[in-house]
C-alpha positions in Angstrom: 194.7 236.7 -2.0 193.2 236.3 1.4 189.6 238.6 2.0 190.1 241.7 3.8 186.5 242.7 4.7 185.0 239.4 5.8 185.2 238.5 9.6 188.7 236.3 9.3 188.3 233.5 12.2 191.4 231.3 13.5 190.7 228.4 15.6 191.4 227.4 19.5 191.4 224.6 21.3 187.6 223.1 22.4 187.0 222.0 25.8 186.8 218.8 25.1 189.8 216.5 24.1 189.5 214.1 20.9 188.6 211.7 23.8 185.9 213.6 25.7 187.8 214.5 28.3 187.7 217.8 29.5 191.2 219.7 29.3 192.5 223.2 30.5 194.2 224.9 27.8 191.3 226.0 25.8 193.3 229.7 25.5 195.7 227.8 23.6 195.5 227.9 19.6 194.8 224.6 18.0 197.4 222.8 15.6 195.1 223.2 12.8 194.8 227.0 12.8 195.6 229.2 10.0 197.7 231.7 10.6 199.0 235.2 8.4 200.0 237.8 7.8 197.9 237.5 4.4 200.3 237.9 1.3 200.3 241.2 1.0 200.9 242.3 4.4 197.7 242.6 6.0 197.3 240.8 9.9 195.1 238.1 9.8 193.3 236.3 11.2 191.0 239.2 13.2 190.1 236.6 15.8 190.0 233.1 16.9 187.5 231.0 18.5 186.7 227.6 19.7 187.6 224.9 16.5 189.0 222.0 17.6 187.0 218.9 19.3 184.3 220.3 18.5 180.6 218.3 18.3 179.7 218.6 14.7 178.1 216.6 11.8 179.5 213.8 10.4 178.9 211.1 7.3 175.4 210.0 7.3 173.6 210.1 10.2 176.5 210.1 13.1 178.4 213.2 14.4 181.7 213.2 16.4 184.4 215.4 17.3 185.7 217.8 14.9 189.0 219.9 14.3 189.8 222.9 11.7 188.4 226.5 11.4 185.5 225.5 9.6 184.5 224.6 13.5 185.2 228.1 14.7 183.3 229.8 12.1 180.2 229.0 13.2 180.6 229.9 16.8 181.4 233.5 15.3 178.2 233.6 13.2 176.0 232.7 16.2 177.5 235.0 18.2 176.8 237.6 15.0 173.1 236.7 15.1 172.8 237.1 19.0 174.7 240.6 18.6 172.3 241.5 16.0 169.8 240.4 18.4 171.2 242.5 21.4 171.8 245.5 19.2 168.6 245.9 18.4 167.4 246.5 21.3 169.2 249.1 22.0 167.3 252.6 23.0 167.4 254.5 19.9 167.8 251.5 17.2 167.2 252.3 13.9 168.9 249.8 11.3 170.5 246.6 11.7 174.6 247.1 12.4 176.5 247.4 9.0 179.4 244.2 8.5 182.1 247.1 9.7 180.1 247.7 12.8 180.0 244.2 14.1 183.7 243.4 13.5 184.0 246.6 15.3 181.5 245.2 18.3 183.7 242.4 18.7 187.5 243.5 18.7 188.1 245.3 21.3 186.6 243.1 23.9 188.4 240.1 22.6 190.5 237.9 25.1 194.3 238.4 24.9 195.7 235.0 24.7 199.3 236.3 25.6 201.1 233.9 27.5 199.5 230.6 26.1 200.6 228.6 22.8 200.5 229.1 18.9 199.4 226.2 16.6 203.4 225.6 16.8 203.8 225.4 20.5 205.2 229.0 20.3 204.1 231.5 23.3 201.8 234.5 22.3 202.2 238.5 22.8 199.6 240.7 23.2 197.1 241.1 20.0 197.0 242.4 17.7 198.9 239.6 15.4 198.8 237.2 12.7 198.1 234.3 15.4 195.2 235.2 17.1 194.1 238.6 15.3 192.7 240.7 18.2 191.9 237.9 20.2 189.4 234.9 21.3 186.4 235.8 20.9 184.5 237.1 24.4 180.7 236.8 23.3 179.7 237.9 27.2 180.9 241.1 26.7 179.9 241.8 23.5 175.9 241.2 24.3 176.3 241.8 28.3 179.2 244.7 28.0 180.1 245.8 31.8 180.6 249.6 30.5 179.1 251.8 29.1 179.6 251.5 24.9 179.2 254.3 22.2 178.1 252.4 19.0 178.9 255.2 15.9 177.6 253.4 12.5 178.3 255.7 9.4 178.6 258.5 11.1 180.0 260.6 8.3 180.5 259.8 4.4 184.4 260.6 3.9 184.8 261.4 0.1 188.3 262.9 -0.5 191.8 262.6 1.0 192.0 264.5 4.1 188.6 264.6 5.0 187.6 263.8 8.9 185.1 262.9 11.3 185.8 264.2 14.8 183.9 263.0 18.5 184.8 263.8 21.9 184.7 261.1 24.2 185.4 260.7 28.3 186.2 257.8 30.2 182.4 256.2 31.7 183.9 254.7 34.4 187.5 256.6 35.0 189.2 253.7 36.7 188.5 251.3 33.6 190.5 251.6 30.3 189.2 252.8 27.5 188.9 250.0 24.0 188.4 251.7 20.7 187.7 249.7 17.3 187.5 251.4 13.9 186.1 249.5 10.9 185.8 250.3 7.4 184.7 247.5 4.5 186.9 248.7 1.9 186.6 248.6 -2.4 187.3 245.9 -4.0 190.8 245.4 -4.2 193.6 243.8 -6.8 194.1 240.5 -5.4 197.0 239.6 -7.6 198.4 237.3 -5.4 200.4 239.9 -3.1 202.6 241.3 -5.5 199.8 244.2 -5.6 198.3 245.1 -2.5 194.6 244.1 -1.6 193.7 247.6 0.1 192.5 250.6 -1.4 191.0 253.3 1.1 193.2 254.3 3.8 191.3 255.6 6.9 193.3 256.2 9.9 192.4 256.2 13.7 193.7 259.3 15.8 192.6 259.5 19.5 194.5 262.8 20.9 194.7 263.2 24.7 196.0 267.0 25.4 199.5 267.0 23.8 200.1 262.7 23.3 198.5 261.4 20.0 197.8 257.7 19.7 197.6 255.8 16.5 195.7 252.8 15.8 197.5 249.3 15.7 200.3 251.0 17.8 200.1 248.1 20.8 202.7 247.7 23.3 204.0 245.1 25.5 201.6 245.4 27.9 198.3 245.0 25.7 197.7 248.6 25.6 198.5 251.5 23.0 201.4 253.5 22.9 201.7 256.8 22.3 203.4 258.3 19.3 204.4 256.3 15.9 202.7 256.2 12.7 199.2 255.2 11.6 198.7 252.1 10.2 198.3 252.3 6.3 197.6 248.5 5.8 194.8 247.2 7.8 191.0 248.0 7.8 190.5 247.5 11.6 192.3 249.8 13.9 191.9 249.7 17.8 193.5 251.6 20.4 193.3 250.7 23.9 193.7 253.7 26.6 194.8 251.6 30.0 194.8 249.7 32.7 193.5 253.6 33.6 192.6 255.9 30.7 193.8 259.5 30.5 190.5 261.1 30.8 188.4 263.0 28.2 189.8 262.5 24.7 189.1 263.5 21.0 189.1 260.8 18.6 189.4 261.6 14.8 188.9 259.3 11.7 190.9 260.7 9.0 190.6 259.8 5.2 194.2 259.3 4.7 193.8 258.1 1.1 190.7 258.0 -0.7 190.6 256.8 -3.6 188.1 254.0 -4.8 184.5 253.5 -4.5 183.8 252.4 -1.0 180.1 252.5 -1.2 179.0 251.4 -4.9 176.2 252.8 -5.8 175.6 255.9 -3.4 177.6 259.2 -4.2 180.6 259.1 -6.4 183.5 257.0 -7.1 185.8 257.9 -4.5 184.2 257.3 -1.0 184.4 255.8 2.0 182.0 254.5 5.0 182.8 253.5 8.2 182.0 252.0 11.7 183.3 253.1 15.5 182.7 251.3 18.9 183.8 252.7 22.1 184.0 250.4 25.3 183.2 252.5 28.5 182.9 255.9 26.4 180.9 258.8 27.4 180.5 261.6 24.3 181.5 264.5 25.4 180.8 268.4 24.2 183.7 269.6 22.1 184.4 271.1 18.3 186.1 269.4 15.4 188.9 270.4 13.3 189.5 269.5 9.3 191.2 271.5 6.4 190.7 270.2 2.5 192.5 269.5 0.7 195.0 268.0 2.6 197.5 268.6 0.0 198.2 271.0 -2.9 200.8 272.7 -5.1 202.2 275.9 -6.1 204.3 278.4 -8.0 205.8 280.9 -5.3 203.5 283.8 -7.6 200.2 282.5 -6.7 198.7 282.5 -3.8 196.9 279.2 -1.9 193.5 279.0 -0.1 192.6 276.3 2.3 188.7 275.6 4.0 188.6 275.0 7.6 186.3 273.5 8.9 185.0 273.9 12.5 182.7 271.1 13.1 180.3 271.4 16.2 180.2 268.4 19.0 177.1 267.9 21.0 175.6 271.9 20.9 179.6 273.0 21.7 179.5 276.9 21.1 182.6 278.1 22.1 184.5 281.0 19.7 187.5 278.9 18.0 190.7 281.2 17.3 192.5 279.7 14.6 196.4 279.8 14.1 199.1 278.2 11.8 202.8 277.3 11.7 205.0 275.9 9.7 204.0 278.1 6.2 206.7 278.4 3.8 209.4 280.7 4.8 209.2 284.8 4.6 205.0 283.4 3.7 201.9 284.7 5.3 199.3 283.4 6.4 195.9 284.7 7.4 192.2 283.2 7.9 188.7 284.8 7.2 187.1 284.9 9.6 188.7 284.5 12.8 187.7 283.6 15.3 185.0 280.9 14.0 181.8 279.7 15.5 181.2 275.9 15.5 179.5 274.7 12.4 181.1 277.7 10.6 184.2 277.7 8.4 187.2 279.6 7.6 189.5 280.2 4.0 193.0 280.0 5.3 195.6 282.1 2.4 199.1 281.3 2.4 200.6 284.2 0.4 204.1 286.5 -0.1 206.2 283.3 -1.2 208.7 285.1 -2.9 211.5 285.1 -0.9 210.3 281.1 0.2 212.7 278.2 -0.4 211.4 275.3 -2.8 210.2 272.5 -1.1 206.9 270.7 1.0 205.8 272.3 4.0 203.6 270.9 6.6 201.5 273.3 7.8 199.9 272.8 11.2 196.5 274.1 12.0 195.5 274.5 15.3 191.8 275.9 16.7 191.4 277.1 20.1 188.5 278.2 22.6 188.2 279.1 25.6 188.2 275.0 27.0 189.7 273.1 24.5 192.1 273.3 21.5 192.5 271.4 18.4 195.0 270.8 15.7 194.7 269.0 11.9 197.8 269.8 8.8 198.6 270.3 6.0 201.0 270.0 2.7 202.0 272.4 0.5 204.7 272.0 -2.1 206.2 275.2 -3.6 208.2 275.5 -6.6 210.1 278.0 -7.9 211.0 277.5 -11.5 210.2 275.0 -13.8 211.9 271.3 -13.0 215.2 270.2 -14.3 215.1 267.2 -16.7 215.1 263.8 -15.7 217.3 260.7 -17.0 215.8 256.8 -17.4 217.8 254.5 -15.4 215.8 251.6 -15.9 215.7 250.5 -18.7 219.4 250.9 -20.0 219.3 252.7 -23.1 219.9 249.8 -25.8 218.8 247.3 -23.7 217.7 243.6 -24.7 215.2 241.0 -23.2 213.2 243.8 -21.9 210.0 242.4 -20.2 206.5 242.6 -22.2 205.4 245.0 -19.4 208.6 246.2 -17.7 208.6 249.1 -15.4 210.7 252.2 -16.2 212.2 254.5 -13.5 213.8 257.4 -13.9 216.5 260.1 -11.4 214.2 262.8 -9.9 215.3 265.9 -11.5 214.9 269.4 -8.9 211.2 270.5 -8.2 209.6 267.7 -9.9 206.1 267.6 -9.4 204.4 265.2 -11.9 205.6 263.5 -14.6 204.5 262.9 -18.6 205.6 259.8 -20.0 205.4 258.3 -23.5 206.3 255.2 -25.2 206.6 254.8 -28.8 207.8 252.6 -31.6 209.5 255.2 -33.3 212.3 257.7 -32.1 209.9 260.5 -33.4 206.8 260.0 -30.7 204.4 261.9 -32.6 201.7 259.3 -34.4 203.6 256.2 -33.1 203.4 256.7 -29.7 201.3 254.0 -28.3 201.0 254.2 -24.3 201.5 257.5 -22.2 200.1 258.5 -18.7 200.8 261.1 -16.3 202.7 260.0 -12.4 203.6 261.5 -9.6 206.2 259.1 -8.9 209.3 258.5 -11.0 208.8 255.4 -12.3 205.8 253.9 -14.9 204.5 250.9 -16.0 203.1 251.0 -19.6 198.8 249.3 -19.3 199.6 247.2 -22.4 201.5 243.9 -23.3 204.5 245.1 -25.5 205.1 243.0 -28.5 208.0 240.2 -28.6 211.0 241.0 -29.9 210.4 244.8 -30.4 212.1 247.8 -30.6 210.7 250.7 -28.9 211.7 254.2 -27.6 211.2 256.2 -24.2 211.0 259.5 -22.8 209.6 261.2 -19.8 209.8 264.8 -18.4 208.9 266.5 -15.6 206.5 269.2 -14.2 205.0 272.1 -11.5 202.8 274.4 -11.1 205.7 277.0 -12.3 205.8 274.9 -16.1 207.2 271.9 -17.9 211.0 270.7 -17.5 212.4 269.1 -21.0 212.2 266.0 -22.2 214.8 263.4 -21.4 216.9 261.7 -23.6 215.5 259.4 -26.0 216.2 255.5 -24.1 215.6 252.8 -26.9 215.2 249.0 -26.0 214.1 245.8 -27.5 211.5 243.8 -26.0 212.9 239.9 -24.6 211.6 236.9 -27.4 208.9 235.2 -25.8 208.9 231.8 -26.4 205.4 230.1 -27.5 204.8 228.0 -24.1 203.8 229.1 -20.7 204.6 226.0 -18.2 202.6 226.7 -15.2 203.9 224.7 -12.1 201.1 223.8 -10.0 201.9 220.7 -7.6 202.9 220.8 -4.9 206.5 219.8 -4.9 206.0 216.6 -3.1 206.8 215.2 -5.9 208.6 218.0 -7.9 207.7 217.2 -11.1 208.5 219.7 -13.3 211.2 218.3 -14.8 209.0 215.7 -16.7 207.8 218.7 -18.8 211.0 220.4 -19.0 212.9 217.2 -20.3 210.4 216.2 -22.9 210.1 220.3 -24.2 213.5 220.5 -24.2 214.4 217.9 -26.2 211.2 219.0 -28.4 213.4 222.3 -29.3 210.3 224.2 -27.7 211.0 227.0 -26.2 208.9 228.1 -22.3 209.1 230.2 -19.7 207.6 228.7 -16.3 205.4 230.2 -13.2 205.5 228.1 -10.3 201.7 228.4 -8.3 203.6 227.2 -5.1 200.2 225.5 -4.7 198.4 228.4 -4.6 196.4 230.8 -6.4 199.2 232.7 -7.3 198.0 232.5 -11.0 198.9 234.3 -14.3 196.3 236.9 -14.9 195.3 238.0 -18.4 198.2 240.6 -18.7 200.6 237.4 -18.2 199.0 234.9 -20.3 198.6 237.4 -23.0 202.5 236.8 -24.2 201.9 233.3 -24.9 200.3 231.3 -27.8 200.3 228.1 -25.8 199.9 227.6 -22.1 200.8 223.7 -20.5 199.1 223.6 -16.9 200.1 220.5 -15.1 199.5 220.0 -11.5 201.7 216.6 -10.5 200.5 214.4 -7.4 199.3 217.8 -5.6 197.4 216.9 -2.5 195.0 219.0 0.5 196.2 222.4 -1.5 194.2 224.5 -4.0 194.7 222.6 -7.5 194.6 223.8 -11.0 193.2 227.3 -11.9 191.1 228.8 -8.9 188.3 231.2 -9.9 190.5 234.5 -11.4 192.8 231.6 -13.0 189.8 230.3 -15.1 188.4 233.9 -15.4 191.8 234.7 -16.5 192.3 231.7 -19.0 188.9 232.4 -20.2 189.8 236.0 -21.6 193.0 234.2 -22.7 191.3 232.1 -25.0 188.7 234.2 -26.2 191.1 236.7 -27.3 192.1 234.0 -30.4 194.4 231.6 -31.9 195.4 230.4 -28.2 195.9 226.8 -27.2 195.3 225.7 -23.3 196.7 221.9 -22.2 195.9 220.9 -18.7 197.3 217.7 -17.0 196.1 217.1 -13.4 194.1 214.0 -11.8 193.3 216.4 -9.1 191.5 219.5 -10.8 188.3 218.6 -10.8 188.5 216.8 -7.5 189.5 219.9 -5.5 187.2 222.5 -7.9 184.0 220.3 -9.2 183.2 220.9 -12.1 183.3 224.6 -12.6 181.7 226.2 -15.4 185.3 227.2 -17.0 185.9 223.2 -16.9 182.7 222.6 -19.1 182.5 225.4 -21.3 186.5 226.1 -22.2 187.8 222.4 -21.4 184.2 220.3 -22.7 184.3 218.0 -19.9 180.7 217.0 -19.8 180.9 214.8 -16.6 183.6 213.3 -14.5 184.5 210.5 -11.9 187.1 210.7 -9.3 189.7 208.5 -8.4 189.0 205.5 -11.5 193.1 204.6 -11.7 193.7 204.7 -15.1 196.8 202.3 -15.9 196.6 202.8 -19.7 195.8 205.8 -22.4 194.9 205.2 -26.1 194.9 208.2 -28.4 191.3 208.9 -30.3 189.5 211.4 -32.2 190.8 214.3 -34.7 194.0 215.3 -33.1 195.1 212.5 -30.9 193.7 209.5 -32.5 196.6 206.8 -33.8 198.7 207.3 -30.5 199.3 204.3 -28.2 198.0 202.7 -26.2 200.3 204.2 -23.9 201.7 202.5 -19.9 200.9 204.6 -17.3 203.7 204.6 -14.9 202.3 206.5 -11.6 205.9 206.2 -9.7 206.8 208.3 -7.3 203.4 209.9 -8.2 199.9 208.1 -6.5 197.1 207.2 -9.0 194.3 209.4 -8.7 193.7 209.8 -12.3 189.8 210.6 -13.2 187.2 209.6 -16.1 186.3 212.4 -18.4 183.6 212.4 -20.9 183.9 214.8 -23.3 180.8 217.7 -23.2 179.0 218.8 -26.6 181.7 220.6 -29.0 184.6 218.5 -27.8 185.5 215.1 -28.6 187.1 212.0 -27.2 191.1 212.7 -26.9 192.1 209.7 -24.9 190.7 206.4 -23.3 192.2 204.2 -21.0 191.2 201.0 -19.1 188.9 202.3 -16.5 186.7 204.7 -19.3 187.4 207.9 -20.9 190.5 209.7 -19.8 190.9 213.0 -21.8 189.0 215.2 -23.9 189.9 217.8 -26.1 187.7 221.0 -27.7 188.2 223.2 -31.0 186.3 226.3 -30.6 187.3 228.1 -33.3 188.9 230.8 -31.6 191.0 228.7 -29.4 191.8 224.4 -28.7 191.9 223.2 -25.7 193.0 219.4 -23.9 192.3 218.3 -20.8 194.1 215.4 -19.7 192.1 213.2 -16.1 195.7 211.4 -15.8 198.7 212.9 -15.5 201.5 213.6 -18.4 204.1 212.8 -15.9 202.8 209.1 -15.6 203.7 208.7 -19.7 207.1 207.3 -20.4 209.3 210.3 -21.6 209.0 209.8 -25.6 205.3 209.0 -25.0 205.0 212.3 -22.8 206.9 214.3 -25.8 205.1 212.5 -28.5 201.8 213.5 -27.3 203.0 217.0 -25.9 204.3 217.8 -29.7 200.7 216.6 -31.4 199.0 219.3 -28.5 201.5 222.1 -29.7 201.3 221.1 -33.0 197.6 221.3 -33.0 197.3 224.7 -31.2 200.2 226.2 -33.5 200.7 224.4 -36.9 203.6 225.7 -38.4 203.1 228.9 -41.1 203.6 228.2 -44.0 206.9 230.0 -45.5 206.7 233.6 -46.5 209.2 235.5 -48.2 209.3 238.8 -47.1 207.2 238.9 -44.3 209.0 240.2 -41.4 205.9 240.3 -38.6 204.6 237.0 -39.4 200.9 238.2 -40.7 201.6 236.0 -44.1 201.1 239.2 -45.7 204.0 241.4 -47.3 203.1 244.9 -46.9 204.2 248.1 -45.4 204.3 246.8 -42.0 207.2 244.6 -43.1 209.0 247.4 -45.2 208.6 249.5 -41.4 210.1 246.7 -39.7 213.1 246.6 -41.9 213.4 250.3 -41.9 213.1 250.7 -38.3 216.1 247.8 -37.4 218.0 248.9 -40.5 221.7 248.5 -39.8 221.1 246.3 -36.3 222.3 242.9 -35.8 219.2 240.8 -34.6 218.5 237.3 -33.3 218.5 235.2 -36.9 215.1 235.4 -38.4 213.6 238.4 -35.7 212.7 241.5 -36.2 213.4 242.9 -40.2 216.2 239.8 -40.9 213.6 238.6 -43.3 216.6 236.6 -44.7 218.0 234.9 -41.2 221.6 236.2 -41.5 221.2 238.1 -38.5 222.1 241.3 -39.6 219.0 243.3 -41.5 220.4 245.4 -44.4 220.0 245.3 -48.2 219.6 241.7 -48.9 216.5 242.1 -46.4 215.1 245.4 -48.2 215.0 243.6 -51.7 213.4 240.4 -50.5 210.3 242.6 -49.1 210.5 244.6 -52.5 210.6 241.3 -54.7 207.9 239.5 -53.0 205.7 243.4 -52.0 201.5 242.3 -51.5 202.1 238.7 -51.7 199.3 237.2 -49.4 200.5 233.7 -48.2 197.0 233.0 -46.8 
């Protein structure tokens, strides 16, 4: 996944051409730019800057003119240092400007490029997009700003949902606009490739002048923000732009929208959240802030709900503040002690008498007036009335087959659900053999362990509020899809496509594989993924400028893989350690001692334990290029292959797992050399068990696990040999029931 909380720089065009001569469209974006969104949604990059042509370093002594975004980088950090610089000193400086703050510094004073060209020859909008992020970067009006600017760095420490922090802000100059950048450097997030979201903490930027609210990220047309819309739940930098003339005095509000990881490790607890705010020609302004916590809670129409208000105090503001609501539950009442409220004070707002109030969620607005100015935050309350109805799992089918390992199960939202209890078991009873449950408040749940292959389980889930618990629903059984030994990951890069090498020779091998395609990328299997696999083949093809074999979580991820036993790892790529060095995973887990790039290697000979006896095989790179690689084999791991131009493979048994790693490519093998050697590798890393009457799970032991199995499929019709068929018929009955009692605690170890 692509970083959220580093300073993400796309390039423009230099000055200079790749001749020297000078050239006008510097405002256009260069062909070599990256450009987003990132995979899971988020707009990147944040800016651009000058990349291409650019005077830089070269081989040896010389330099010359360089293209790419490694160019525009460093104009970015120079400009960082001089900021730093500028900033401090500033009257009143304290502590050097927090990462957040200097993104925040920059933004909003970035050059639109609207009107010139994309790195496609496209024409730009206004920022904020995935092109050019906010901008190109304006370094004279970051260090030598013509307004006045209101620098705010951690102001407040948010630490739960709905918490705010409030200023009051007027226009220095009122015939310039107004440019406001929030910042926040959020928790760590999932990174799995996009298919989970990167972003954690939600903060969101309010700026509310009189009765029109603006949102950040809501940018019009004309470069400057529009009113109304909906905050922006994705990105951690958030600007609104008041203009070409600002409205006058506004309040701005950062609002903890969702808080729910540790933001700030180390200081407080785990749920926090820090941030930064800059303010281009901004003048703070006396005034009161308004916040109620929590933002959202739940109820049974019998008992009563309490609120705190807070009324925060601006610059010495002093001002009574009347407080009022609307929008309470119907027939409810509301009241506050006290009212009014001084600022700095607070208030307990009741919502009470919900008898005769429909079920349902309320939004309760809050508003706070003086004499001068008035204010407004919400709320949510939910209200039940009786206990929910029961809900019904639609997904999965009840009876189902070729269930995924870790499938997701949803379920019809019964009346005045609040929450929901799941639990997943391996016997129609729950009770003892429950094995994963968890509590959600959204109808659908996705068990935190790897089910078992070929499996029967059983489901149920039911639903509850503050008023009690609905009933279970029915009982959904299912059986878990076989999992074939192999995991094929695809990581060229398509140009060739060469899957099918792999898939013909396994195919005709009778070995079953399921296959994730990289696209090139890091889009790798992570632990929970590899976990359903004994054997994982890893090839990489004639890939070429992309990210080849296992990036950093890949190897972390094939690491915990291997440690977690009797696993068997095959890599085949001439390009792995050319694009990665040789990482630490490469060493330890693959026992490459040393490496060189690029040798050619035009023929294999099998040697050592495992491999030794096969060949010498032709190496055929067509359509594929020959970048094959020497490999010498590290302490712990042995010779696998040699060819003509020095060692060409290696393979390690650790014990707890076997690995090869192959510095040619499989795909360059003629096909009954590629399955021959592909057979000894799974052969090696799973050597067939030896047979064993009886034993239904495959532990070589016959026991009460195997009389369970039977038991619990008694009377099904199974895949031959699966599940409690102990005998292969396919059906598991009698015949299966005596074998496990005729051959009961025989260890086949």
């Amino acid at each position: 996944d692509e970083a959220k909380n580093i300073f993400n720089i796309g390039s423009t065009k230099g000055q200079n051409s790749g001749s020297g001569s000078q050239i006008l469209d510097i405002d256009d974006l260069s062909a070599n730019t990256a450009h987003g969104p990132a995979r899971d949604g988020r707009t990147i990059p944040h800016m651009v800057a000058p990349g291409c042509y650019i005077d830089s370093t070269d081989t040896t002594s010389s330099y010359g003119l360089k293209c790419g975004t490694s160019m525009a980088s460093p104009h970015v950090s120079g400009a960082v240092a001089l900021f730093i610089e500028y900033y401090r000193g500033l009257p009143g400086f304290i502590a050097d400007p927090s990462p957040a703050l200097v993104k925040a510094a920059f933004l909003p004073v970035a050059r639109s490029l609207a009107g010139n060209l994309d790195a496609d020859g496209g024409v730009l909008g206004q920022p904020f997009d995935s092109k050019q992020g906010w901008g190109r970067m304006d370094l004279e009006a970051v260090v030598d700003p013509a307004d006045t600017v209101r620098y705010f760095d951690n102001p407040q420490i948010l630490n739960n949902t709905g918490e705010e922090w409030t200023v009051s802000v007027s226009p220095a100059d009122p015939g310039r606009p107004m440019r406001m950048m929030l910042v926040w450097t959020d928790a760590p997030g999932h990174g799995l490739g996009g298919s989970t979201p990167a972003w954690n903490n939600d903060l969101d930027l309010i700026v509310e002048a009189g009765a029109t609210t603006y949102y950040g990220n809501n940018i019009g047309g004309s470069g400057w923000s529009t009113a109304g819309g909906s905050p922006d739940a994705i990105n951690n930098t958030e600007g609104v732009f008041l203009g070409p003339t600002p409205p006058g005095a506004v309040t701005v509000r950062v609002r903890a929208a969702d808080i729910n990881s540790d933001g700030i490790p180390g200081v407080g607890d785990l749920t926090d959240q820090d941030f930064a705010f800059v303010c281009y020609n901004c003048a703070e302004e006396p005034g009161f802030g308004l916040a109620a916590t929590p933002s959202n809670q739940a109820t049974c129409f019998t008992t009563n709900v309490d609120y705190d208000i807070q009324v925060s105090s601006i610059l010495g503001f002093s001002e009574m503040v009347t407080l009022s609501a609307s929008g309470e539950p119907t027939g409810a009442t509301v009241s506050f002690s006290p009212n009014p409220v001084a600022p700095g004070g607070s208030s307990t707002m009741t919502v009470s008498n919900m008898f005769a109030s429909p079920p349902g969620t309320y939004a309760i607005n809050i508003n706070g007036s003086s004499i001068s100015l008035s204010r407004d935050t919400s709320v949510s309350l939910d209200v039940s009335t009786a206990p929910p109805g029961t809900p019904a799992i639609t997904s999965p089918a009840n009876g189902a087959t070729g269930v995924p390992l870790v499938p997701t199960f949803t379920w019809a939202v019964p009346s005045q659900a609040g929450s929901y209890e799941f639990e997943l078991a391996t016997s129609s009873s729950f009770g003892g053999s429950i094995i994963d449950s968890g509590t959600t408040s959204d109808p659908e749940f996705v068990p935190g362990i790897t089910l078992d292959s070929d499996t029967l389980y059983f489901a149920r889930v039911r639903a509850s509020n503050p008023c009690g618990d609905g009933g279970y629903s029915s009982v959904i059984s299912f059986r878990t899809r076989d999992v074939p030994a192999v995991l094929l990951v695809d990581d060229d890069d398509n140009s060739p496509n060469t899957r099918s090498y792999y898939t013909d020779a396994l195919d005709a091998l009778g070995i079953g594989y399921d296959v994730w395609d990289t696209n090139n990328t890091d889009n790798e299997p992570a632990i929970a993924d590899l976990n359903q696999y004994g054997v994982v083949i890893w090839f990489s093809g004639d890939e070429f400028g992309g990210a080849c074999g296992p990036g950093s979580a890949g190897e972390s991820a094939l690491a915990a893989w291997l440690d977690g036993g009797d696993r068997c790892l095959l890599i085949s790529s001439q390009d792995y350690l050319y694009d990665r060095g040789l990482t630490s995973f490469l060493s330890g887990y693959l026992g490459v001692a040393s490496y060189t790039s690029d040798v050619t290697q035009t023929t294999a000979t099998g040697s050592g334990s495992v491999y030794g006896g096969m060949g010498p095989y032709a190496l055929s790179y067509s359509p594929l290029s020959n970048w094959s690689d020497r490999v010498s084999p590290a302490a712990g791991a042995e010779l696998a292959f040699s060819g003509n131009a020095g060692d060409a493979a290696v393979n390690k048994d650790a014990g707890a797992y076997r690995t090869s790693f192959f510095g040619f490519p499989l795909e360059a093998l003629a096909l009954a050399d590629r399955m021959a050697v592909i057979d000894q590798a799974v052969s090696w890393c799973a050597p067939p068990p030896p047979n064993c009457p009886g034993d239904a799970n495959g532990d070589l032991m016959v026991d009460f696990d195997d009389l369970n199995e039977v038991l619990t499929d008694w009377g099904m019709t199974v895949p031959p040999g699966t599940g409690g068929d102990v005998t292969g018929n396919g059906t598991v009955d009698f015949d299966d029931l005596n074998t496990v009692l005729e051959n009961w605690a025989n260890n086949c170890n």
